[in-house]
VOMARFI-994817 format. One line per field, with one value per residue (C-alpha): x, y, z; residue in three letters. Coordinates in pm, 1 decimal. Example, Ala and Ser with C-alpha at 12.3 -4.5 7.8 and 13.67 -1.06 7.14 Angstrom:
# VOMARFI-994817
u = (1230.0, 1367.0) .
v = (-450.0, -106.0) .
w = (780.0, 714.0) .
rest = (Ala, Ser) .
//
This chain:
# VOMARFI-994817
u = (3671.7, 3528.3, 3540.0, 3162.3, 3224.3, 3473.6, 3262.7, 2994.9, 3207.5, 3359.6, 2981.6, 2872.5, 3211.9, 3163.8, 2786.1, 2936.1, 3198.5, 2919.6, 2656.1, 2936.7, 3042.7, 2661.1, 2649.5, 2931.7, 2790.8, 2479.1, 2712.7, 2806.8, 2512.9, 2327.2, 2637.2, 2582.8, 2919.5, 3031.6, 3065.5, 2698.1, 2579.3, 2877.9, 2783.3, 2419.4, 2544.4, 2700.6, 2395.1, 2193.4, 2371.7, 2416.7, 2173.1, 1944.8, 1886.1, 1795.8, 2144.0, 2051.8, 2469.6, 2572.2, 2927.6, 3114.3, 3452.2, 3582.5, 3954.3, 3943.5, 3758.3, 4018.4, 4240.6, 4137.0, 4075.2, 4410.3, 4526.6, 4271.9, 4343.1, 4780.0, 4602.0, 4388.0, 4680.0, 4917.9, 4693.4, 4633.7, 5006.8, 5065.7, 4841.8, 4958.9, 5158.6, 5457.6, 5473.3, 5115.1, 5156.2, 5502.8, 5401.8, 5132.9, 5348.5, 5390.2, 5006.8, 4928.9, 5141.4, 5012.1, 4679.2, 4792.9, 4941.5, 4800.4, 4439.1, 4421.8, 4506.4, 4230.6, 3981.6, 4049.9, 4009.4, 3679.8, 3516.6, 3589.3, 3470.6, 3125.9, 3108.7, 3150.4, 2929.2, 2662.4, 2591.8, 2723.0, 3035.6, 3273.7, 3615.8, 3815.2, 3490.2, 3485.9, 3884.1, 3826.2, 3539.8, 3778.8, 4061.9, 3836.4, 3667.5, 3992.6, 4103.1, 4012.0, 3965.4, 4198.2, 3956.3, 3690.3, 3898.7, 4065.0, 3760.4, 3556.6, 3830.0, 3950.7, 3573.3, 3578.8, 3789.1, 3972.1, 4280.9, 4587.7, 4661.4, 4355.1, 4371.9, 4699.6, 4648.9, 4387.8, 4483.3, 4820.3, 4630.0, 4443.5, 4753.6, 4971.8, 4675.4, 4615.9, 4926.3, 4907.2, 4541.8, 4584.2, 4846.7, 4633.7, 4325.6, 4558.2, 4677.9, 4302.0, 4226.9, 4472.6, 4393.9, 4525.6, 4602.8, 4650.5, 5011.8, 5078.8, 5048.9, 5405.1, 5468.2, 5244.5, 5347.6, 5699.1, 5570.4, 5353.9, 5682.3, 5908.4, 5696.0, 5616.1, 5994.8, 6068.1, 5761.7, 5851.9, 6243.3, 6166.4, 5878.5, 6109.6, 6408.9, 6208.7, 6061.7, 6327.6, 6546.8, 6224.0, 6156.3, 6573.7, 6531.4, 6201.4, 6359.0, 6714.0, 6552.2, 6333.5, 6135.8, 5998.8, 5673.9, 5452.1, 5179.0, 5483.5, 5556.9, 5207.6, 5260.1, 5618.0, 5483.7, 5210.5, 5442.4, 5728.4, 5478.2, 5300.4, 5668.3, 5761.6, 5421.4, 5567.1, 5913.8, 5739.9, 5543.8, 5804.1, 6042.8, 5817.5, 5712.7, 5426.2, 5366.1, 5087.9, 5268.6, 5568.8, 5337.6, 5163.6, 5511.6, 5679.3, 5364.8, 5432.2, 5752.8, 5748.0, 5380.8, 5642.2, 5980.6, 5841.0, 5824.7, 5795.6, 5432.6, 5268.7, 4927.0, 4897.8, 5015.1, 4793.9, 4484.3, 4602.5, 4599.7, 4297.7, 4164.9, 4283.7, 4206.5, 3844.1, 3819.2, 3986.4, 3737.9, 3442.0, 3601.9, 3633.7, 3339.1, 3100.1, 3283.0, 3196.7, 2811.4, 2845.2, 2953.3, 2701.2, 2387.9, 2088.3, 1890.8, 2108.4, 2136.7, 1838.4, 1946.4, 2263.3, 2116.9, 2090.9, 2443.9, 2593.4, 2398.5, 2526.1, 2913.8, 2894.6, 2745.1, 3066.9, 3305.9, 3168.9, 3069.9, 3316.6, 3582.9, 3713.3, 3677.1, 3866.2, 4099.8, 4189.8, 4194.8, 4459.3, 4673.7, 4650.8, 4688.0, 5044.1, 5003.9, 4760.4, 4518.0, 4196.1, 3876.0, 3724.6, 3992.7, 3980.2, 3556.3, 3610.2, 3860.2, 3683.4, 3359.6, 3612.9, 3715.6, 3555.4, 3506.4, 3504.0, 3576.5, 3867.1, 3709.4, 3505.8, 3789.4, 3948.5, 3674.2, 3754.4, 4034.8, 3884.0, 3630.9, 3933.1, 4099.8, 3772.4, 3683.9, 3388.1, 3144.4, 3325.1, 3037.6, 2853.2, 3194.4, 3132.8, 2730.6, 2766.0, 3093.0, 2925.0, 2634.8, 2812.4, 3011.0, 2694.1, 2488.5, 2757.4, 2922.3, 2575.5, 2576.8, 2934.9, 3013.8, 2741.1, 2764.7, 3105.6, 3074.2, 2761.0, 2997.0, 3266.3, 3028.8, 2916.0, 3260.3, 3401.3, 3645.1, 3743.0, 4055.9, 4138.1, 4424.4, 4451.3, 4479.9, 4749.5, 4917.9, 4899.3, 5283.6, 5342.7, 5717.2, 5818.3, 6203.1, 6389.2, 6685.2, 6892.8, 6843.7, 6902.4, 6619.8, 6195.4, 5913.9, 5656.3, 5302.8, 5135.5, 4771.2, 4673.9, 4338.0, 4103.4, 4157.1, 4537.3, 4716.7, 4905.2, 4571.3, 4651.3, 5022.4, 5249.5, 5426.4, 5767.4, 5671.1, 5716.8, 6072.9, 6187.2, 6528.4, 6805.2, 6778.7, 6380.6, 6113.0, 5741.8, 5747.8, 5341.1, 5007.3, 4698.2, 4374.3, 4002.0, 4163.7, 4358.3, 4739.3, 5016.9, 5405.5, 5354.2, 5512.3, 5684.9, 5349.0, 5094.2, 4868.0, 4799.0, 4384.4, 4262.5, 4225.1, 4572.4, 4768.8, 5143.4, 5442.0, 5745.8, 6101.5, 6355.9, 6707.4, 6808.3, 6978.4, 6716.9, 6438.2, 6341.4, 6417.9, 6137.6, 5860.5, 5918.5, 5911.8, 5572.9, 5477.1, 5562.2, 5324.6, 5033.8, 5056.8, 5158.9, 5108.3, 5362.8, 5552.7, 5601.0, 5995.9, 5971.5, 5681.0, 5838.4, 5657.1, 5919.0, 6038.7, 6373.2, 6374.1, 6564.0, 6961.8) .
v = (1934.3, 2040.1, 2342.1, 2383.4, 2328.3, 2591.8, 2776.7, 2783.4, 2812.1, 3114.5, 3320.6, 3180.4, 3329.1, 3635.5, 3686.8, 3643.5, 3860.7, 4091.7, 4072.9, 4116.6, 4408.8, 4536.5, 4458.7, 4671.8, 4972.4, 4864.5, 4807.0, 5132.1, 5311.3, 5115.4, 5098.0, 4674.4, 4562.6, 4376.3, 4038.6, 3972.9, 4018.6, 3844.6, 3539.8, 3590.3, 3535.3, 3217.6, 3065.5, 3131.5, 2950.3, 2666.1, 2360.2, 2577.8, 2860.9, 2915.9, 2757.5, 2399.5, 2417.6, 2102.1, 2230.6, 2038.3, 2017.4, 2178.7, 2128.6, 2280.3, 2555.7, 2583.7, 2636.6, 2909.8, 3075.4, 3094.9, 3194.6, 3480.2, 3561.7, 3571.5, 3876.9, 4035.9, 4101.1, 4201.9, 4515.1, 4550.3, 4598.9, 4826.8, 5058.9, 5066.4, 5403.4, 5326.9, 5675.5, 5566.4, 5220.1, 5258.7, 5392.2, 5148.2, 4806.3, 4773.5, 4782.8, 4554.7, 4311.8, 4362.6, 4286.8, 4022.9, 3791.6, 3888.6, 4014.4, 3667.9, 3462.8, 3626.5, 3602.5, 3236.1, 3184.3, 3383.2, 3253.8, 2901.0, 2917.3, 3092.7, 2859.1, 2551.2, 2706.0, 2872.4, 2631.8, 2306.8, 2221.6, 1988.1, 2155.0, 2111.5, 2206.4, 2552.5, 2581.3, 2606.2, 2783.1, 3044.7, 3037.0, 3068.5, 3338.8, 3583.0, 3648.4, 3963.0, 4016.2, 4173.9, 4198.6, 4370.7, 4607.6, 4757.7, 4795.7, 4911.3, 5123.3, 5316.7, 5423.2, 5582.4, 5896.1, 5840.9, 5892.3, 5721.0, 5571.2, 5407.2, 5284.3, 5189.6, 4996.6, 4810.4, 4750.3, 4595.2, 4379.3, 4206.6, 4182.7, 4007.4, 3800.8, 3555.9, 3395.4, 3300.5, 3224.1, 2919.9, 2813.5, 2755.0, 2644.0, 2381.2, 2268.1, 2219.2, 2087.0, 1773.4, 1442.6, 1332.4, 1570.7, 1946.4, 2027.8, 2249.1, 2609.0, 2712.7, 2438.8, 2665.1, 2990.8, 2873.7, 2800.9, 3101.3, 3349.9, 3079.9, 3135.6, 3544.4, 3544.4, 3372.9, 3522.7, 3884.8, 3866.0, 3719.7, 3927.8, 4172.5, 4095.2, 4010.8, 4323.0, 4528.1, 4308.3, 4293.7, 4719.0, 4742.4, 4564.0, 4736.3, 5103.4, 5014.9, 4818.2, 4988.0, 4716.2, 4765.0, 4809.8, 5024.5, 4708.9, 4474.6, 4684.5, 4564.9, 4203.3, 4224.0, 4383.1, 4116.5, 3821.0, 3937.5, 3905.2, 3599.1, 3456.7, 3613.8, 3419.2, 3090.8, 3170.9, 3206.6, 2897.8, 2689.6, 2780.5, 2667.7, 3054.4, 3232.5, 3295.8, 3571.4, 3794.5, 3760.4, 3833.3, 4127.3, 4266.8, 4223.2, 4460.3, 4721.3, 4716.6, 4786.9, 5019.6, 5287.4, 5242.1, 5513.4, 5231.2, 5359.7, 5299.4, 5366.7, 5396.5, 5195.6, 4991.3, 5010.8, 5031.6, 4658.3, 4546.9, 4677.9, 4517.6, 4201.7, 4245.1, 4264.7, 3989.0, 3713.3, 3890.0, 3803.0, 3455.1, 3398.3, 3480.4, 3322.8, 2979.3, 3040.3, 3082.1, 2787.0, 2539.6, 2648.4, 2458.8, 2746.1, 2440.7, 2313.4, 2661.9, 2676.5, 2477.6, 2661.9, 2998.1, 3055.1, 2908.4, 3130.4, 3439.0, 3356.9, 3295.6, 3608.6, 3781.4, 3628.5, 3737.3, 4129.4, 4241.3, 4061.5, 3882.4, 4182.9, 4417.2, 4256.7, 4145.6, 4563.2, 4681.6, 4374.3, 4435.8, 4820.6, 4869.5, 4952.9, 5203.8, 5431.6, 5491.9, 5693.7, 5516.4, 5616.6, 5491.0, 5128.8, 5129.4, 5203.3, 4927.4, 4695.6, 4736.5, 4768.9, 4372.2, 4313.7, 3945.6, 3849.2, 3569.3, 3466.3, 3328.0, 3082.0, 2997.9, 2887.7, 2658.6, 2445.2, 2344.4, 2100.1, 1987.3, 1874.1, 1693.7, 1520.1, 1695.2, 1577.3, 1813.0, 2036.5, 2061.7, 2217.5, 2439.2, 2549.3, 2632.4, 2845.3, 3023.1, 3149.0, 3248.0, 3428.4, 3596.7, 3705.0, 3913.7, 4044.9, 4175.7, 4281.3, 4451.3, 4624.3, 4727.2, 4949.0, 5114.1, 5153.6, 5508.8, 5631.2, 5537.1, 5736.7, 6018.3, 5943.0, 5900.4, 6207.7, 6019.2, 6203.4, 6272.2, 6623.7, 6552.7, 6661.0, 6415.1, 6315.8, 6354.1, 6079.9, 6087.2, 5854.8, 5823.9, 5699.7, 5613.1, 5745.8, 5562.8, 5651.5, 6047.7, 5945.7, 6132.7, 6071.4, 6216.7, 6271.2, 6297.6, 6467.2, 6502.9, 6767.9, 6620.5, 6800.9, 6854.4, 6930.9, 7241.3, 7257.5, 7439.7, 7800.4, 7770.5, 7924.5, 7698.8, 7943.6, 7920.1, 7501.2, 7572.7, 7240.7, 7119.2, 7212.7, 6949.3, 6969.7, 7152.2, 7219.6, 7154.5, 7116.5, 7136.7, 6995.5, 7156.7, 7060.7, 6888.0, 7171.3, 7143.3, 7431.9, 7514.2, 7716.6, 8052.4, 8046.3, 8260.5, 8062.3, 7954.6, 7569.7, 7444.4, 7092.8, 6936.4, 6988.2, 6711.8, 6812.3, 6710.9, 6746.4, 6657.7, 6518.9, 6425.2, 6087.6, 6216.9, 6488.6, 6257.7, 6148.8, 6514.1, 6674.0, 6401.9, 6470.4, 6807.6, 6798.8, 6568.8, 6830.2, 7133.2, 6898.9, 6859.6, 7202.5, 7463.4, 7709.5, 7764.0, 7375.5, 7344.2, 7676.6, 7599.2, 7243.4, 6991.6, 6787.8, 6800.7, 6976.5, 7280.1, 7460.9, 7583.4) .
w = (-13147.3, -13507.2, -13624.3, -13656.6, -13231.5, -13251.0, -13418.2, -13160.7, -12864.0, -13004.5, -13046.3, -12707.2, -12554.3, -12692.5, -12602.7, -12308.9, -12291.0, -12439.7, -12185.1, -11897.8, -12043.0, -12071.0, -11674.6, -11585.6, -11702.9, -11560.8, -11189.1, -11233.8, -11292.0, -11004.0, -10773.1, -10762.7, -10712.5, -11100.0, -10894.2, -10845.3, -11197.5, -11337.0, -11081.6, -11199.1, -11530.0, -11487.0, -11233.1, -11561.9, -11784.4, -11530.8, -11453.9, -11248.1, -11518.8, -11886.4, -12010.0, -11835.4, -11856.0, -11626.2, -11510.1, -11138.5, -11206.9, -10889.6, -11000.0, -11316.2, -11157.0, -10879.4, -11148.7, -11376.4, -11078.1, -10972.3, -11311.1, -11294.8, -10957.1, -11113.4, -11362.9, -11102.3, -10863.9, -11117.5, -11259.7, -10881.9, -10920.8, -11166.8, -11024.4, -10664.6, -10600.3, -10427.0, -10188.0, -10095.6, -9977.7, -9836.6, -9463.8, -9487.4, -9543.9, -9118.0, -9104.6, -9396.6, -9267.0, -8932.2, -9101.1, -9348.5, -9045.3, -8735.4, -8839.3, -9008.0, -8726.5, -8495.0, -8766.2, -8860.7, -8513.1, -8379.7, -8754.8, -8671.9, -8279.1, -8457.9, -8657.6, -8494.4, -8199.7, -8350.3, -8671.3, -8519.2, -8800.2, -8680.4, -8638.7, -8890.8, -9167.1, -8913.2, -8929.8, -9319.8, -9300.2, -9091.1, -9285.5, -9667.5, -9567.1, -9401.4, -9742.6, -9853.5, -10206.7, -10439.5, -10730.0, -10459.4, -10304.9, -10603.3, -10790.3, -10501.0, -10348.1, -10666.2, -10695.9, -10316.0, -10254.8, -9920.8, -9771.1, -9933.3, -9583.2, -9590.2, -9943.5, -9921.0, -9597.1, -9728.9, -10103.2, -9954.2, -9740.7, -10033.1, -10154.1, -9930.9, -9724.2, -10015.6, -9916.4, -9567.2, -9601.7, -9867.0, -9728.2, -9446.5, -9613.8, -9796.2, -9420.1, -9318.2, -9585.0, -9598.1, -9453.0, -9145.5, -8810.0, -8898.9, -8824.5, -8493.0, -8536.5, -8527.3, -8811.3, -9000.1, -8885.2, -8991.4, -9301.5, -9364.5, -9272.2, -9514.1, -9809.0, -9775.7, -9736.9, -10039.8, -10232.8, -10158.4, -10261.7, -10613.7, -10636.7, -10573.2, -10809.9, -11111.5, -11092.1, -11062.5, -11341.3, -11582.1, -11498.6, -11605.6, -11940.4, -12040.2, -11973.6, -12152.1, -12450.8, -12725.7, -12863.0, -13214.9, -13131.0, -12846.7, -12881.1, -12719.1, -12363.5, -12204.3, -12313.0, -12226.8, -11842.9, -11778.2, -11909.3, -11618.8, -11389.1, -11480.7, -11475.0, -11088.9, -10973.2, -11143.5, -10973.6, -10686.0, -10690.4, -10817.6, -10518.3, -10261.5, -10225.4, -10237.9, -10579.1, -10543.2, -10339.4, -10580.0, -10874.0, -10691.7, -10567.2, -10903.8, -11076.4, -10840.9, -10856.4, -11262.3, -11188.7, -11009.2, -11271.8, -11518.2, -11802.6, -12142.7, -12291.9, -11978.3, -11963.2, -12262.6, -12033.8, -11760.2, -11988.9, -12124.0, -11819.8, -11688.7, -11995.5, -11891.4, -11548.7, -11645.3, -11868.9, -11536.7, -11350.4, -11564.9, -11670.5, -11263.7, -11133.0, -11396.3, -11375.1, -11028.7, -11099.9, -11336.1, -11038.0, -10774.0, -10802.8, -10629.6, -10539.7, -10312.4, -10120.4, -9898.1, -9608.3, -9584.3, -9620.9, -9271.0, -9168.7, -9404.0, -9277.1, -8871.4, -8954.2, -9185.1, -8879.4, -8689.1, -8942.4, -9021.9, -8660.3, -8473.4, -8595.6, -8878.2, -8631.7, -8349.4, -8586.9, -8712.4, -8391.0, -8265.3, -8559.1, -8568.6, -8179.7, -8223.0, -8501.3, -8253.2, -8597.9, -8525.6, -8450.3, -8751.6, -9002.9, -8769.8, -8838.0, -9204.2, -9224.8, -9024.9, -9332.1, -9569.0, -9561.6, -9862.9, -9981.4, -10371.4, -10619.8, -10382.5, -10072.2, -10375.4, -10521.1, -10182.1, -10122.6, -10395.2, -10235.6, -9966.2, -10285.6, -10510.6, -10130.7, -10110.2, -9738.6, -9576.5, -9587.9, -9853.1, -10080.0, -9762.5, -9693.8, -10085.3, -10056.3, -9719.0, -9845.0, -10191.3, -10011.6, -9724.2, -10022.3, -10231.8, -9939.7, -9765.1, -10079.8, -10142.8, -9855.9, -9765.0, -10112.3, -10195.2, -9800.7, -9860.8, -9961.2, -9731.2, -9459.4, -9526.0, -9599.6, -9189.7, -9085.7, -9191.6, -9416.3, -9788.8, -9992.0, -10080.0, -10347.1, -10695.7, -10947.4, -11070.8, -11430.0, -11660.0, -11851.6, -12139.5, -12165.4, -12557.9, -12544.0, -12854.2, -12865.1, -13151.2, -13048.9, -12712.4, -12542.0, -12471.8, -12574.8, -12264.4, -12348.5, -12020.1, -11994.7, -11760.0, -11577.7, -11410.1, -11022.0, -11103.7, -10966.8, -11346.2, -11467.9, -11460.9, -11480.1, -11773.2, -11961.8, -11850.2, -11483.7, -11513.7, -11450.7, -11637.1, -11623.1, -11880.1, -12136.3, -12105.3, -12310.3, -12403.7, -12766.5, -12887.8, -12671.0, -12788.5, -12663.2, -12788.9, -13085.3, -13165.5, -13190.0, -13161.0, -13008.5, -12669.9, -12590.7, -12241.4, -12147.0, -12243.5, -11974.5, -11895.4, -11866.9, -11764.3, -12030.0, -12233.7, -12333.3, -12375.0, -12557.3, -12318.0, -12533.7, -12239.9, -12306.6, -12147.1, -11843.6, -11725.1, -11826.3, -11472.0, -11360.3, -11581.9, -11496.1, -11116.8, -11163.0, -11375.6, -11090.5, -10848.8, -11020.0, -11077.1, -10661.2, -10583.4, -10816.0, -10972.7, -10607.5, -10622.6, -10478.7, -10318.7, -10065.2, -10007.6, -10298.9, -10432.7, -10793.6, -10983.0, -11120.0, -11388.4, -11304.6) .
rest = (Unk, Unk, Unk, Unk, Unk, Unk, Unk, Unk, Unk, Unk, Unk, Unk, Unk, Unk, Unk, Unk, Unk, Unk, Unk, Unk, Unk, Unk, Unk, Unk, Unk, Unk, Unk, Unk, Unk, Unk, Unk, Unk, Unk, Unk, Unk, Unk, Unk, Unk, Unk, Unk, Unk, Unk, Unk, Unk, Unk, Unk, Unk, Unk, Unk, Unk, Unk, Unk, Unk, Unk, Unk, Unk, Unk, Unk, Unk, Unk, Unk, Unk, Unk, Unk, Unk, Unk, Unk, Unk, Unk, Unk, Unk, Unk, Unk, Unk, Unk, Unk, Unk, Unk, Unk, Unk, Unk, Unk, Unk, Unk, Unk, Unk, Unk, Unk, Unk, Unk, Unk, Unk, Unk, Unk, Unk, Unk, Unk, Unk, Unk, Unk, Unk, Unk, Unk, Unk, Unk, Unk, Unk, Unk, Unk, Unk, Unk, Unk, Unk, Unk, Unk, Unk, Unk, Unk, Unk, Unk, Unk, Unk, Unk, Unk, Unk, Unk, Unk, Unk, Unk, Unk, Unk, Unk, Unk, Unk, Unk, Unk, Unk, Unk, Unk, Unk, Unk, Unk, Unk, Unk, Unk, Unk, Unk, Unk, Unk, Unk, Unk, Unk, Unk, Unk, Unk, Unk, Unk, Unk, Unk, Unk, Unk, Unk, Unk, Unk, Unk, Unk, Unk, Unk, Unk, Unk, Unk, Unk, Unk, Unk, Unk, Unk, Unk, Unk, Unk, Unk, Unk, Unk, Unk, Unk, Unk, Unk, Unk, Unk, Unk, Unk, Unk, Unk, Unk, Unk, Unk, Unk, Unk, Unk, Unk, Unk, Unk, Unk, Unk, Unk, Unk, Unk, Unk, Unk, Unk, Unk, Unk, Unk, Unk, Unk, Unk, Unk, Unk, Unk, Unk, Unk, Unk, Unk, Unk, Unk, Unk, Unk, Unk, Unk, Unk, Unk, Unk, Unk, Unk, Unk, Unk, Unk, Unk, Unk, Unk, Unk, Unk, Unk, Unk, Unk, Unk, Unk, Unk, Unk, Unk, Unk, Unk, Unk, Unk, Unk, Unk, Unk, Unk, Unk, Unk, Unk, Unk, Unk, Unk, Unk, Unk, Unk, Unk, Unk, Unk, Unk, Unk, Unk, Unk, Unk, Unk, Unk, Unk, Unk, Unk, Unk, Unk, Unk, Unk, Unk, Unk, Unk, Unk, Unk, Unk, Unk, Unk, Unk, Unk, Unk, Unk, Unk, Unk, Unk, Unk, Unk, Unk, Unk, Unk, Unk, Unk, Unk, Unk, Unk, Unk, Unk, Unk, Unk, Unk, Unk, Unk, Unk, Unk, Unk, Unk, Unk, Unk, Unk, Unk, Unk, Unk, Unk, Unk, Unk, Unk, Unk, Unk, Unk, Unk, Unk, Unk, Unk, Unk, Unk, Unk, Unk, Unk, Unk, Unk, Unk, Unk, Unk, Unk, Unk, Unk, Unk, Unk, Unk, Unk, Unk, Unk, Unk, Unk, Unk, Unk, Unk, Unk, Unk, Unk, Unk, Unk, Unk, Unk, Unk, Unk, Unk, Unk, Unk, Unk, Unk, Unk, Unk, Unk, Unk, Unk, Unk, Unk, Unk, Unk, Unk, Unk, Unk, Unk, Unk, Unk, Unk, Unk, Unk, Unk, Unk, Unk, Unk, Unk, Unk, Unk, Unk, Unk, Unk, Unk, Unk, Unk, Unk, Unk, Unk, Unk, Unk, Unk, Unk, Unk, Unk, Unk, Unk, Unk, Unk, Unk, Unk, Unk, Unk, Unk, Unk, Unk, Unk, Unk, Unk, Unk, Unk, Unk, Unk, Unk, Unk, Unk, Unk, Unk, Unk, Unk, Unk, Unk, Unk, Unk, Unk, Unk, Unk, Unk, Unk, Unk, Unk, Unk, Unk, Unk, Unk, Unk, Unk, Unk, Unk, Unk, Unk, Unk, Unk, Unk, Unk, Unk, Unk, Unk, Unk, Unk, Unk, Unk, Unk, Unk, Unk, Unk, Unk, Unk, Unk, Unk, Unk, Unk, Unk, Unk, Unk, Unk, Unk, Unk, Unk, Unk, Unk, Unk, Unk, Unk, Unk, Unk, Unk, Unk, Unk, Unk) .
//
């Protein structure tokens, strides 16, 4: 490659980058979920559009997307809350394993019924299309105030499904017999097993370092977070595990340590996140070809029937029958199995295998993918209007934590949103531990050292001096006001208060 090449590929990547960036403020001004116009994007550019861009390697496609999919799940990560998504690890699970198996199987049966594919094109069919998708749900879900046991049901399903579901969509898609089913239920509980503990360690040993080591620069914590858990999804792979449920667990794992840096952090990799998302999903537009869509158009529309009134329902209320959850959570679920950039990826897999058929598997999956992402994302939120279904919460604080290590203490910068129960509290009445203090607030732009009466607005940002050993006191008690007010502790809200 020349440089003048170089050159080029550099301002085409960035117009790029440019115009996707244009289209997510135009997603969220129109409520169009991001993944169509990125799509639209790449169908543009490809054979079909203005670019006359002739892109079909499947493989390399297969790929990127996977490596995307590795950044996607990891700020998924970082963001999940661990007190939300705790109670709902039995359910995921429950949907994760056994929601899959009843959708792989009532998608398959509608589609080998209704649109006449042989068995093993429906079993694929089945199997591509269970996955929910991480990218999807986070965005989608983060943009819809419900109930935490709702969110954190369904953002640990995206999660954890990806595993079980390419592991069967690899089975499907290999020549020769498909194994028996307990082969690959073995397999499938082998895997999450050995996924899930290194997710686990490497979190936990890469959270350790980052709290006990000040490196020499705040620029190096996000890098440091996002290469831990690029490295717990190659663990993961390389032990025969499943290395997205190791990368996923290993985020969330460091997203609830308290690691210096922190939103920095989290704005990094929501930065990142963003740009595998856009990467993904116009690759994706690049290898369809629209021309060859029209005959499958109507295949596509019948199994996604299947899959969005039948199967994801049935499949909810089979896993969730032993967690006696309200109708109305079960239907919000149920429209709430939102398909993305994954489901396309996954059919790449019988392309690169050489399938029969799998360039038919491909066209009916991306269109399946397209209207009914057209359709459940946008109704997302009317429905939960209809079903009574809204979160109540204040926000919560966002707390940089700086480490000074030579004085042996942090420096907390708290920034007092709006929705939190800290506005209208004294800075005397936050009752922070020995060892703590509130030494500067900043309020539009204007900086000055609080008396222990001065009154707290939405809006402040904070500078909260900690000594190393009360450190993690003084953020859970800050925690603790933000949630409950001035009587926080006294009325039962969690969170230490002063000796």
């Amino acid at each position: 490659m020349t440089v003048h090449h170089l050159n080029q590929l550099l301002l085409v990547s960035a117009l790029v980058l440019l115009i996707a960036v244009a289209a997510v403020r135009i997603s969220s001004r129109s409520g169009l979920p991001s993944l169509l116009l990125y799509l639209g994007i790449g169908i543009a550019m490809g054979q079909d559009g203005i670019g006359d861009v002739s892109f079909s390697d499947a493989e390399l496609t297969q790929v990127i997307g996977y490596a995307a999919l590795v950044v996607i799940l990891a700020e998924g990560g970082l963001g999940t809350k661990w007190k939300e998504i705790r109670p709902a690890l039995p359910a995921a699970a429950a949907l994760s394993l056994a929601g899959v198996a009843v959708s792989v199987g009532v998608t398959a049966a509608g589609a080998h019924y209704l649109v006449g594919l042989e068995w093993r094109q429906a079993l694929i069919i089945g199997a591509v299309v269970s996955s929910t998708d991480a990218a999807a749900v986070f965005s989608v879900l983060r943009k819809v105030p419900l109930p935490t046991r709702i969110t954190g049901v369904l953002e640990a399903e995206s999660g954890f499904n990806d595993a079980p579901v390419v592991i069967l969509v690899v089975a499907f898609s290999t020549a020769g017999p498909v194994e028996h089913w307990y082969v690959l239920i073995g397999e499938i509980a082998l895997e999450l097993a050995i996924g899930a503990a290194i997710g686990l360690a490497v979190g936990w040993l890469g959270s350790y370092g980052l709290r006990h080591v000040a490196l020499p620069a705040s620029g190096l914590y996000p890098i440091a977070v996002m290469a831990i858990a690029t490295a717990a999804y190659a663990a993961g792979a390389m032990a025969h595990g499943s290395g997205f449920l190791a990368v996923y667990l290993a985020a969330m794992v460091m997203g609830n340590a308290k690691l210096p840096h922190w939103p920095a952090t989290r704005g990094f990799a929501e930065g990142l996140g963003w740009i595998a998302q856009i990467g993904m999903f116009v690759l994706l537009g690049l290898l369809v070809t629209p021309h060859e869509l029209a005959d499958d158009i109507v295949p596509a529309l019948l199994i996604g029937l299947v899959l969005t009134l039948v199967s994801r329902p049935l499949g909810v209320i089979v896993s969730l029958a032993p967690f006696r959850m309200p109708w109305r959570e079960q239907a919000l679920m149920s429209w709430a199995g939102l398909r993305g950039a994954v489901p396309i990826i996954l059919a790449t897999i019988p392309m690169v295998t050489g399938i029969a058929g799998s360039r038919r598997i491909f066209n009916i999956v991306f269109v399946l993918v397209v209207v009914y992402t057209l359709i459940q994302g946008p109704t997302l939120p009317w429905l939960a209007r209809k079903l009574r279904l809204g979160a109540s919460e204040p926000a919560d604080l966002g707390i940089e934590s700086a480490p000074l290590e030579r004085l042996r203490g942090h420096l907390l910068s708290v920034s007092v949103p709006k929705g939190s129960l800290m506005h209208g509290v004294e800075v005397g009445e936050l009752r922070l531990p020995k060892g703590a203090a509130v030494t500067l607030v900043v309020r539009e732009g204007t900086s000055f050292v609080p008396a222990p009466t001065t009154v707290l607005r939405h809006g402040d940002e904070l500078l909260v001096v900690a000594t190393d050993p009360v450190r993690d006191a003084a953020e859970a008690r800050l925690r603790a006001i933000a949630h409950g007010g001035k009587l926080a502790g006294w009325l039962g809200t969690g969170g230490e208060t002063a000796r």
